[in-house]
Steps between C-alpha positions, in 0.01 A plus 500: 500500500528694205713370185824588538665321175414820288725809714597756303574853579262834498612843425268760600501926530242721691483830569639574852155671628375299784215420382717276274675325808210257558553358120845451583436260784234332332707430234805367710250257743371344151843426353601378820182299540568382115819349605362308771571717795335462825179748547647664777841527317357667234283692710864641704635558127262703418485703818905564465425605088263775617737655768753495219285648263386784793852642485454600172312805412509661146547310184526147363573153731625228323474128600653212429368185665685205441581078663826507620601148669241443725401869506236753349694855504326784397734824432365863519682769300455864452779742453782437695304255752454157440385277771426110519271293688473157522293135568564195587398182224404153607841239355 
């Protein structure tokens, strides 16, 4: 298992293109991963990020993905629309 004594928090903007969408999950399984969640956790984090991100079609996404109790949460914002997603973390 990864070392989780080190969490901090990632902010990250893309482009909303779609060929951008696949850095977006990428991103969100390795933080998750980097805080010690389960593959497959990660994995269904990163498969929620990129249907958030697909709702978004011109301009800039901005993440924030950040611990939160026992949590990874990833928030998607653009505009008016800001969406979360979220993964489980081992206690």
């Amino acid at each position: 298992m990864p070392d989780s004594s080190n969490r901090g928090d990632l902010r990250l903007s893309i482009p909303a293109a779609a060929a951008f969408h696949s850095v977006a999950r990428d991103v969100a399984v390795r933080f998750a991963q980097g805080a010690g969640a389960a593959a497959d956790a990660a994995a269904r984090l990163g498969e929620a990020v990129e249907r958030l991100v697909s709702r978004v079609t011109a301009g800039q996404i901005e993440f924030t993905m950040e611990h939160r109790d026992h949590m990874v949460v990833v928030r998607a914002s653009s505009g008016s629309i800001s969406e979360e997603a979220s993964c489980p973390l081992p206690d």
